[in-house]
N, C-alpha and C positions, 0 to 999 in steps of 0.2 A: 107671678112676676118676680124678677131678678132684683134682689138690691144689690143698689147703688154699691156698699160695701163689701157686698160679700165676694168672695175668689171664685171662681169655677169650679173648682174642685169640690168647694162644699155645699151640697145639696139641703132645701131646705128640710129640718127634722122638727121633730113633735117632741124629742128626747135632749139629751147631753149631747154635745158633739163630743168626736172620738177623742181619748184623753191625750191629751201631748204634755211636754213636758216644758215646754214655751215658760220661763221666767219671768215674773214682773217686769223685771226693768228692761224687757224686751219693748213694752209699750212706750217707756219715755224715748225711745230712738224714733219715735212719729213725731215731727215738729208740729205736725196739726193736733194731734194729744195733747203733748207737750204745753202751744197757746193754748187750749182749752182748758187742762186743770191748772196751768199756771192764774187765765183771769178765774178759775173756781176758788185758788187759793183765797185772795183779797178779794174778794164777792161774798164769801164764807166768812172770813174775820168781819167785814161790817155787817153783815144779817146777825152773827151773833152780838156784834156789842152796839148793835143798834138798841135793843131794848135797855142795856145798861147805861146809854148814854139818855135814853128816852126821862128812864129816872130819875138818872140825875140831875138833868134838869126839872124835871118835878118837884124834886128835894132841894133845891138852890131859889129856885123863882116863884112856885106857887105855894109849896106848905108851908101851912105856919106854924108856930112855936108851938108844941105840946099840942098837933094835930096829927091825927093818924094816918100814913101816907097810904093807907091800903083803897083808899075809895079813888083816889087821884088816879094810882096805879092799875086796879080795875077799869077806869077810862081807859088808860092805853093799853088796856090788853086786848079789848072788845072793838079799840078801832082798827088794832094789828090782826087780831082772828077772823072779823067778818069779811075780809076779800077773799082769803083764803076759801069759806065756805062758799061764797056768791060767786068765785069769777073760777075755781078753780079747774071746772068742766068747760065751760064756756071759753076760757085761754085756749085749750088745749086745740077745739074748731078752729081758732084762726093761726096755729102754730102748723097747722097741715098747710095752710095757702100763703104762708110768710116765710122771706128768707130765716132760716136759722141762724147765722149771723148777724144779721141787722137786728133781730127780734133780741140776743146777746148781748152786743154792743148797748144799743140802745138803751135798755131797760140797766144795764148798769152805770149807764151815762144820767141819765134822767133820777135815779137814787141816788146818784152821787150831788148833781144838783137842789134837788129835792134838801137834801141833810144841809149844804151850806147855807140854803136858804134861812136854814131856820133863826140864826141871830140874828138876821134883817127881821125877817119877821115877826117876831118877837119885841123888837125896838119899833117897829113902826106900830103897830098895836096897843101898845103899853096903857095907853091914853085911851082908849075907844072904852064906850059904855058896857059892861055885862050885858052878855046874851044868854038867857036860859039858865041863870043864875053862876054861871061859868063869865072868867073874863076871856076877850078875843083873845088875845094872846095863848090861851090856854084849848081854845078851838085852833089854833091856827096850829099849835102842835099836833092835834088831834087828827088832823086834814094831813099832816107832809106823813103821818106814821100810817094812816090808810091809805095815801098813795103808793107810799115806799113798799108796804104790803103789794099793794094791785099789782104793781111792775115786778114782783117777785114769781105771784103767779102765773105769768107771761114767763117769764126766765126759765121756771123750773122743766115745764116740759121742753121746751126748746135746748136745755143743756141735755136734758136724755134724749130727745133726737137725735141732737149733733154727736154725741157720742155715737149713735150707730152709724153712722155717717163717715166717722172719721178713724176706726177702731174696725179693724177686720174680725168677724165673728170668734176666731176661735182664742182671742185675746179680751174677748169683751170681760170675760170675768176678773181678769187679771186689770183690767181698767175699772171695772166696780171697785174691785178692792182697796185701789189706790183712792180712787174714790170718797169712798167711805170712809178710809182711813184719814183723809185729808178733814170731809166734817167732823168727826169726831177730834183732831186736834184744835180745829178750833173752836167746837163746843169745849172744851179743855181752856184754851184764851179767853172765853167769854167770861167763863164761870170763874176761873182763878186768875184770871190777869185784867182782866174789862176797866175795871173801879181805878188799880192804881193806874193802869197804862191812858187812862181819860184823864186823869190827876195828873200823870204828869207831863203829857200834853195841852194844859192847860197850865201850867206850872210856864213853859217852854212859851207858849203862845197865849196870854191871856185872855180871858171870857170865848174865845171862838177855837180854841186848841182842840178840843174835844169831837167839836164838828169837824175840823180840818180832817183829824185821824180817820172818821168812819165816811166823811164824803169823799176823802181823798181815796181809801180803798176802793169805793165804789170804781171812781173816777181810773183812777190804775186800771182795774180790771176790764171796764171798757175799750179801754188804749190795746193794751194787752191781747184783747178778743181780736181787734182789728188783726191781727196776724194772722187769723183762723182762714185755712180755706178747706169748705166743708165738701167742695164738687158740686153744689149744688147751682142752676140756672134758671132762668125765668121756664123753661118749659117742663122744669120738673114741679112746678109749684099746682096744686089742684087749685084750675080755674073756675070748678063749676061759683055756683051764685052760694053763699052762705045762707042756708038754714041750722038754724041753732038747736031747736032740737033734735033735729031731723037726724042733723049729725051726731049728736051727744047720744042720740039712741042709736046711730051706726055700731058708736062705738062700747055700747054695751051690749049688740046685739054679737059682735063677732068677741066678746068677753064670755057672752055664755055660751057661746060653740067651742070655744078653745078650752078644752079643758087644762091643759098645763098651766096657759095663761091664767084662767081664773082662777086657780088653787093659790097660784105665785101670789093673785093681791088680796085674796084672803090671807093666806103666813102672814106678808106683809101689814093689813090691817091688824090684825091679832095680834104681832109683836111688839107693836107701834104701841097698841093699846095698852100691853103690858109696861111698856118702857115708860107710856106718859103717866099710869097710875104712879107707877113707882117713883117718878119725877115730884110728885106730890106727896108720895110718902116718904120723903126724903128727910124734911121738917120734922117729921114725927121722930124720926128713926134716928136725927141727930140729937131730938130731945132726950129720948133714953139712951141714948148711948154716955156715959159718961164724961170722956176723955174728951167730946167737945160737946159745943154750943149749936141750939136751932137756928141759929142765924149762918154758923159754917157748912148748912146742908149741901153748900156747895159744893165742898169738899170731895162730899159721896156721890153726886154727879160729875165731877171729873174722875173718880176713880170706876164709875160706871162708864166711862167715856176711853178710859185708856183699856179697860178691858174687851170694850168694843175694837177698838184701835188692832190691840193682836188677832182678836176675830178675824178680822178685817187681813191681817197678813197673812194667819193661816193659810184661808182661804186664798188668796191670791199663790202660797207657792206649794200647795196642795190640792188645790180645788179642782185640778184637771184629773186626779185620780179616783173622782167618787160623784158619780149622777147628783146634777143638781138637786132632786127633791131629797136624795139621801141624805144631803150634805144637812139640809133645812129641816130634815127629822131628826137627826142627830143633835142639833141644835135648839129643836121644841126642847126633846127631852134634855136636854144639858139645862136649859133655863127653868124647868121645871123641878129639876133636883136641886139646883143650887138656891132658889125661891123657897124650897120644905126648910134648907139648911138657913137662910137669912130669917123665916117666922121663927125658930126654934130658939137662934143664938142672934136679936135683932138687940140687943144688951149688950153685947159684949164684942169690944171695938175690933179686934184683930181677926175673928170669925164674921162679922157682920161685915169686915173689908174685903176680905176674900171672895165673900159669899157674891157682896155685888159687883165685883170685879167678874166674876165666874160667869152672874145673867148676864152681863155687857160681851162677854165674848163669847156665849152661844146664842145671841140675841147677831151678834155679826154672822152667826154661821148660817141663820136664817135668813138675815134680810139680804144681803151679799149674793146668793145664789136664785132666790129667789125675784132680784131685781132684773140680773142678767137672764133668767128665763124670759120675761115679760119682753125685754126687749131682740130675745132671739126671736119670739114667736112672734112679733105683730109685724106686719106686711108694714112697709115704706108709707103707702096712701093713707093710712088710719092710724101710726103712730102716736101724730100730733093727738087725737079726740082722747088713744087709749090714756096714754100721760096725763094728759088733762084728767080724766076718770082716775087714776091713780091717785095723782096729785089732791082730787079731792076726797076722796075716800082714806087717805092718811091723813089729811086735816082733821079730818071729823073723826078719826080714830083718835090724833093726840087731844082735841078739845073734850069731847067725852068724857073720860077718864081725868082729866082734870077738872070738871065738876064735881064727878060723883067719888071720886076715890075718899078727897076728905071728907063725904058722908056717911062713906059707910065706912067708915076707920069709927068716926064716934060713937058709930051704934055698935058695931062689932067687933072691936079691937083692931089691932093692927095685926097681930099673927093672924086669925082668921082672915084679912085679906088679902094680906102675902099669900097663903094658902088657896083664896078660889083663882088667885091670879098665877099659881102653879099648876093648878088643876085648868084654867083657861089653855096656857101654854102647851101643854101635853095635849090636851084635846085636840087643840085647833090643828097643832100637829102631824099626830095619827090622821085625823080629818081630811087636810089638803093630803097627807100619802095618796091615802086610797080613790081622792077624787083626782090625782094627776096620774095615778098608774090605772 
């Protein structure tokens, strides 16, 4: 079958398509691109400072003096994590039979509602009895941050549809890269700018400023989508009857036939794995380091973050000169050298900077080339289920490793598991090489 996207000229492959020399900013000349990462832009700032706004108010309305806010916070992590686990397959089924712009729109109009809700909320509760030794008001946060989650999991596949949809194949990668580059800026806003920019939006708008900032990006980004036209019409939508798992094993059944495509979400789950350990060893890594404090591990997540960022360019005004899986073995092993170098020198701030700067942008070389295989190779019909299967299987790779890393930091030190997590990175590697060639 013909996609929708693709030219004539180019025939489906199992490989790279042929290199061109096609520049980045050849993509932003597509106005349908264009609305698309524009609503990614503000969709991406409030996903990131949704959680910082989540705590804050934590911190403002339910802890008390000389209480420790980690058990508060642990609620909203676990009401933020479980859609992702539970819907993240399941979205993907009804992203095959649903407009890709309404599903768009929508889901960022409905978060964007969602968020404003919550100082009504909050006021109108105030007064109701403890439920479950929790007060309502403190369920009713719990409720808009598991929603705001569910309607994410809808989003995600449907914004990597619409990109092949709207993005002529031998541009895709140079669309990833902008891509990427765009989350990772503002994973960069979340982590270094979230706290004051809620602060001083609240400063500007008192008690409800805070909400305004991350419903009103929502809300932008909805408006914004509305500009999208993806080509898509009611007869291209798959009418059969929904079976859930029927389809969710469609789409793992044409995952283990394709072999590029499986290798792609393996890299992908492995690097993810590695990124989200390290996310956690971040704390540690700021506690020894000297020159700051465990509380600025933020720091070293944004400078893992702008490292990803030049990945991410690389790859976008290079990447047409080197086969994707090349590009994503280059990148195992670049993150697994610079991972020996972070165990060694995880002390000493201007080597320990580098170093994670280093896994952030061969961690882009991976994920970046690898995203654009998945969506070269999946036929139009089965898209939606494959995403959905992606989208869950990097959930449960960054939750993972966010349990167990800080376990076995305490029993094993921290160099030893910098170390199996560089030995992870090479492997998985070599590994997807030889299962995509």
């Amino acid at each position: 079958m013909t996609h929708l996207f693709d030219p004539p000229t180019v025939p489906p492959t199992t490989g790279s398509p042929e290199p061109t020399t096609e520049p980045s900013k050849s993509v932003l000349t597509n106005p349908n691109f264009l609305s698309l990462w524009s609503g990614q832009v503000f969709s991406q700032i409030a996903d990131k400072i949704f959680l910082v706004l989540a705590i804050a108010i934590v911190s403002t309305r339910f802890q008390q003096e000389g209480e420790p806010i980690s058990g508060w916070v642990s609620a909203v992590m676990v009401a933020f994590t479980i859609p992702a686990i539970l819907f993240g397959s399941i979205a993907g089924v009804y992203i095959d039979r649903w407009s890709k712009k309404l599903v768009l729109v929508a889901s960022n109009l409905l978060r964007g509602v969602l968020v404003l809700s919550i100082s009504p909320l909050l006021w109108l509760t105030k007064d109701f009895a403890p439920v479950g030794g929790s007060s309502v008001s403190f369920w009713s946060l719990l409720i808009v941050t598991f929603l705001v989650s569910t309607f994410t999991q809808f989003f995600t596949p449907a914004e990597q549809s619409a990109i092949t949809l709207v993005v002529e194949r031998p541009k895709l990668l140079s669309a990833n890269s902008i891509y990427t580059t765009t989350i990772m800026g503002a994973l960069i806003l979340g982590f270094a700018l979230g706290e004051p920019l809620l602060a001083f939006a609240n400063h500007l708008i008192p008690k409800v400023g805070q909400e305004v900032v991350v419903g009103g990006s929502y809300l932008l980004a909805g408006f914004i989508l509305l500009l999208l036209k993806t080509g898509e019409s009611a007869e291209t939508f798959n009418k059969q009857d929904i079976h859930i798992w029927t389809d969710i094993k469609e789409g793992l059944q044409y995952l283990g036939e394709n072999r590029a495509a499986k290798a792609a979400l393996l890299q992908l789950v492995c690097t993810f794995s590695v990124i989200a350990a390290l996310t956690v060893l971040a704390v540690r890594l700021a506690e020894v380091i000297p020159e700051i404090k465990a509380e600025q591990f933020g720091f070293l997540l944004a400078d893992a973050s702008v490292g990803m960022a030049i990945g991410a360019a690389v790859v976008g005004r290079f990447g047409h000169y080197m086969s994707r899986q090349r590009f994503a073995l280059v990148g195992s092993i670049g993150m697994a050298v610079f991972l020996v170098v972070l165990a060694f020198f995880n002390a000493r701030f201007f080597p320990a900077l580098g170093a994670i700067a280093g896994i952030g942008l061969f961690a882009g070389l991976c994920v970046i080339p690898m995203q654009t295989v998945i969506q070269e190779e999946t036929p139009e019909e089965v898209r939606g289920k494959v995403f959905g299967l992606q989208n869950n299987a990097v959930n449960i790779a960054l939750s993972l490793p966010l349990a167990l890393a800080g376990i076995a930091e305490s029993y094993w030190g921290l160099e030893t598991v910098i170390l199996i997590l560089s030995a992870l990175a090479l492997v998985s590697g070599i590994f997807t090489w030889r299962i995509s060639r």
